[in-house]
N, C-alpha and C positions, 0 to 999 in steps of 0.2 A: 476420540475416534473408536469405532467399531471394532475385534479383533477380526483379524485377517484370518481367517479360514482355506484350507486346500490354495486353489490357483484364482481363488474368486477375485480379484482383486485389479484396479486400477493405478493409475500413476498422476501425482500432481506433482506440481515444481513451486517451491519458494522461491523466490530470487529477496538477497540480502543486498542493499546498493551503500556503494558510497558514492553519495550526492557530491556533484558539484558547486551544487548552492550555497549564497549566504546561509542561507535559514538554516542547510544541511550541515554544512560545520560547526553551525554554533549548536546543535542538538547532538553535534560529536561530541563536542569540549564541554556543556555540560552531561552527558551520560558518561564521559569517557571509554565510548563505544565507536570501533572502528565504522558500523553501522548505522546509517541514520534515516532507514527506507526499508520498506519488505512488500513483495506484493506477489500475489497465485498467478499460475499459469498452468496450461492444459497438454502445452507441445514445447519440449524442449528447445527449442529455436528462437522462444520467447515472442514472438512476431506479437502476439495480444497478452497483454497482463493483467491485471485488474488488482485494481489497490483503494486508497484514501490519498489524493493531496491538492495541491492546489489545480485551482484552473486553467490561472497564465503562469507564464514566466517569470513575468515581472510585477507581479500579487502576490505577496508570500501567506497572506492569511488567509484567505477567502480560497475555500476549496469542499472536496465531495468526495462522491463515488466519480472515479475513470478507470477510463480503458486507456492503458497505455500501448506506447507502442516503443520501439530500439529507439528510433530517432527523438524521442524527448530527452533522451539522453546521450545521445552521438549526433546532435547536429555541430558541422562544421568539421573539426580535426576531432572531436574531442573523444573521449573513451572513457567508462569508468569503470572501478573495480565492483566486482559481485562476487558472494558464495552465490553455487545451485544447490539444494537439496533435490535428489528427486524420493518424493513421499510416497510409499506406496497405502492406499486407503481400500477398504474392502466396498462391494459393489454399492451397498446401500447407500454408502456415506459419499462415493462417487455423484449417486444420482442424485443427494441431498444438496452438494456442493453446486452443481450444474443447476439445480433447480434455483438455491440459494440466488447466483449468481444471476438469472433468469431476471428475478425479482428485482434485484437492484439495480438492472440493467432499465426494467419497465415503470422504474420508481424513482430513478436517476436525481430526480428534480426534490427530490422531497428527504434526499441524503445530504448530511451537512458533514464537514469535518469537524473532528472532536478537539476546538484548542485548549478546552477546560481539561478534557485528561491530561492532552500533549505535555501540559505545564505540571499535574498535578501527578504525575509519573516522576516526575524528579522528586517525589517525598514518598513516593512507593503508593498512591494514591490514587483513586478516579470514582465516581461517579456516573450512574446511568443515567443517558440522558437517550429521549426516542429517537429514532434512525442517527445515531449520530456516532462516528465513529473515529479513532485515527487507524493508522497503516496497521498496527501490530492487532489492533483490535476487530480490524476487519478478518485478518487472515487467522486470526487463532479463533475467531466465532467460525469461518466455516472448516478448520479441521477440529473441531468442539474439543478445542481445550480452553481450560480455564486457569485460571489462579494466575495470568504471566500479563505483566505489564508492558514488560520493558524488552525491546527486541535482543538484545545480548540473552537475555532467557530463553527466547525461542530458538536462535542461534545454537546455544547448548544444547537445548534439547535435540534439534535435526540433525543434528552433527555426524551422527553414526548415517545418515541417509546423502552425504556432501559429496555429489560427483564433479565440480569444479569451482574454483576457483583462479580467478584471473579479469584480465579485458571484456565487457560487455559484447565490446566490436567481432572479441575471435567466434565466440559462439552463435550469436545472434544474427536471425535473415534478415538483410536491409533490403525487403524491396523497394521501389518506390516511394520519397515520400510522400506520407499519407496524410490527408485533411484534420489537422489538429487544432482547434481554439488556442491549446496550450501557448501555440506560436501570436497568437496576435496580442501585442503589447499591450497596456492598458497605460491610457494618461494617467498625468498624477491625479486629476477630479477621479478618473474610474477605479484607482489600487486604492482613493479617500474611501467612496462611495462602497467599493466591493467589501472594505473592511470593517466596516460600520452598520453596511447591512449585516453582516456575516454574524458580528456579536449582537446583532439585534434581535435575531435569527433563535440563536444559541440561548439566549437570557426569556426568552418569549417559551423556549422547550424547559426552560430550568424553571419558570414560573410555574409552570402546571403540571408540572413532575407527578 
């Protein structure tokens, strides 16, 4: 990140989650990290996030670039725990983030999730593969830090910027909910099919590295 100067300066928000998911616990219990999620946001109230993960619900492999939203994580009773950070970045790297973001938004289709790091971050490890990313690698390419794998590192690092910690539900606007794929199940041929593509995908980007 750019240094902050005078009053020049904007505000982003981390959100650190702990998942409710299979796939989410077991990426606890192997990191031994209360955190197994991270994703940017531009307005404290969290309404739009933008991260890496899957598409449905019930596809735990087969994922990308989204926009998330409160309810992929509070539908029904449920509530989960979050740190906030809020990060403050100077103007430049504001407008680089928003552009960044721009990009992936208009490119959506041609982002893959990274499970070749996801896995190879448990040996402190990863490889560059194009557009392809996981959660912690998304969000540390647009505040341009480098050298952190693993979300417990990024966690330390924001730490001095952490204005809550608690329930997603106390903070977060639930308007309406809102039209998400996330929610449409996928049969067992479509969580086959999604996952098979996904590595097909991923092995086709690693071929021509």
């Amino acid at each position: 990140m750019h240094k902050i100067k005078n009053s020049s300066y904007h505000y982003v928000y981390v959100v650190f989650f702990v998942t409710n998911t299979m796939m989410g616990k077991m990426i606890q219990f192997a990191t031994r990290n209360s955190y197994s999620h991270v994703a940017l946001a531009f307005e404290e109230d969290l309404q739009t996030m933008y991260s890496f993960a899957r598409y449905h619900i019930n596809s735990p492999i087969s994922g990308g670039f989204v926009i998330e939203h409160p309810q992929r994580y509070l539908n029904g009773n449920r509530d989960v725990e979050i740190k906030l950070c809020k990060v403050p970045v100077s103007e430049v790297d504001y407008r680089r983030i928003r552009k960044t973001i721009d990009y992936f938004c208009q490119n959506k289709d041609l982002m893959l999730y990274n499970t070749v790091n996801a896995i190879l971050s448990l040996v402190n490890k990863k490889i560059k593969v194009e557009n392809t990313y996981t959660c912690i690698e998304f969000v540390t390419y647009l505040l341009n830090i480098r050298n952190i794998l693993a979300i417990r590192d990024l966690e330390i690092m924001l730490e001095p910027y952490q204005v809550y910690h608690g329930g997603l539900r106390e903070i977060a606007r639930l308007d309406d909910p809102l039209e998400d794929d996330y929610f449409n199940r996928r049969c067992i041929h479509g969580i086959v099919y999604d996952t098979f593509s996904h590595f097909g995908k991923i092995i086709l980007r690693l071929a021509y590295r």
